[in-house]
C-alpha positions in Angstrom: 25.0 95.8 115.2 27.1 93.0 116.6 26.7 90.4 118.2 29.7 89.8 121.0 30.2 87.2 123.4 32.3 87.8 126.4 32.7 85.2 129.2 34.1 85.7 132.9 36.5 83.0 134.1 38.3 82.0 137.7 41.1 80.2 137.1 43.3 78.7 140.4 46.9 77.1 140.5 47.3 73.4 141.2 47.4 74.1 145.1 44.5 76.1 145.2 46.5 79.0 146.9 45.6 81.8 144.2 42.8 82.9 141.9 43.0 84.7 139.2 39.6 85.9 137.6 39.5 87.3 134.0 37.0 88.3 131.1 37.5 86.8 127.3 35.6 86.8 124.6 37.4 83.3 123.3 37.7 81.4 126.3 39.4 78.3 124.7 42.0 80.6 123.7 42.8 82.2 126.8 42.8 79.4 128.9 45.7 78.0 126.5 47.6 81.0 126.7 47.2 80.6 130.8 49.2 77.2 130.0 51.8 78.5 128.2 52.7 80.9 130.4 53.6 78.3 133.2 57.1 79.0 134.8 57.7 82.5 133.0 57.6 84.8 136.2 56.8 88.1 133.8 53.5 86.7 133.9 51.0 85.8 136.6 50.2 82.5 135.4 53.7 82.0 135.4 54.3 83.3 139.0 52.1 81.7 140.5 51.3 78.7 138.8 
């Protein structure tokens, strides 16, 4: 059996307008994929960053 690790994050925008909540099992990962999504409007990060 395998062992998996899964983690729940909230993540907000700079002016604390929006949250966004999510589930990863590489969190480090994610949150750096968040980042480069800033300003592409396809994306949520991006729309409402």
């Amino acid at each position: 059996m395998k062992d998996h690790n899964y983690f729940v994050y909230i993540t907000s925008n700079p002016g604390k307008t929006v949250l966004y909540t999510g589930v990863t099992n590489d969190l480090e990962v994610r949150l750096q994929q968040h980042k480069e999504n800033r300003g592409k409007p396809e994306s949520f990060a991006g729309k409402y960053y």
